[in-house]
Steps between C-alpha positions, in 0.01 A plus 500: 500500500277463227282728569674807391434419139873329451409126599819302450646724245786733505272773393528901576380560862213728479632777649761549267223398174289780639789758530563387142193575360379844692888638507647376206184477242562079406191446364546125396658224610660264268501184673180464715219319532110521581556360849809726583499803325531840599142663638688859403492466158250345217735328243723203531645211296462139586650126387130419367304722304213279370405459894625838670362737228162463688663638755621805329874352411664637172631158408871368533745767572712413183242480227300818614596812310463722811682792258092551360371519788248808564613748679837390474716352796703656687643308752479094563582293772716168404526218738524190317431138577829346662492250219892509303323504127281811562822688675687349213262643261 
């Protein structure tokens, strides 16, 4: 069912992404991207920057320095690409 903003991904049902963000405060996610993000919170990191910071992305998870961030974070949500060299990384 794509139409529950997962597609064909083994992304975070959207039950449990809102109950994330309203109980538990996650504010970004870290692996995300314009088409599947989270519609409870704002700020998210994608693979490509140069085309998904139109769309409000922070950049790559592991080159953004999300410790400058303003106001600071206080909780993220982490579900990473089923790919062996980012889970390696």
């Amino acid at each position: 069912r794509s139409g529950d903003r997962r597609g064909w991904q083994l992304a975070t049902p959207p039950a449990a992404m809102e109950c994330f963000c309203t109980d538990f405060g996650v504010e970004l996610e870290c692996f995300a991207s314009p088409l599947n993000r989270s519609p409870w919170n704002a700020r998210f990191c994608s693979a490509f920057a140069d085309t998904d910071r139109a769309f409000g992305s922070l950049g790559n998870f592991f080159s953004t320095a999300l410790h400058e961030l303003q106001p600071p974070l206080r909780s993220v949500e982490c579900g990473p690409p089923y790919d062996d060299e980012v889970m390696e990384a």
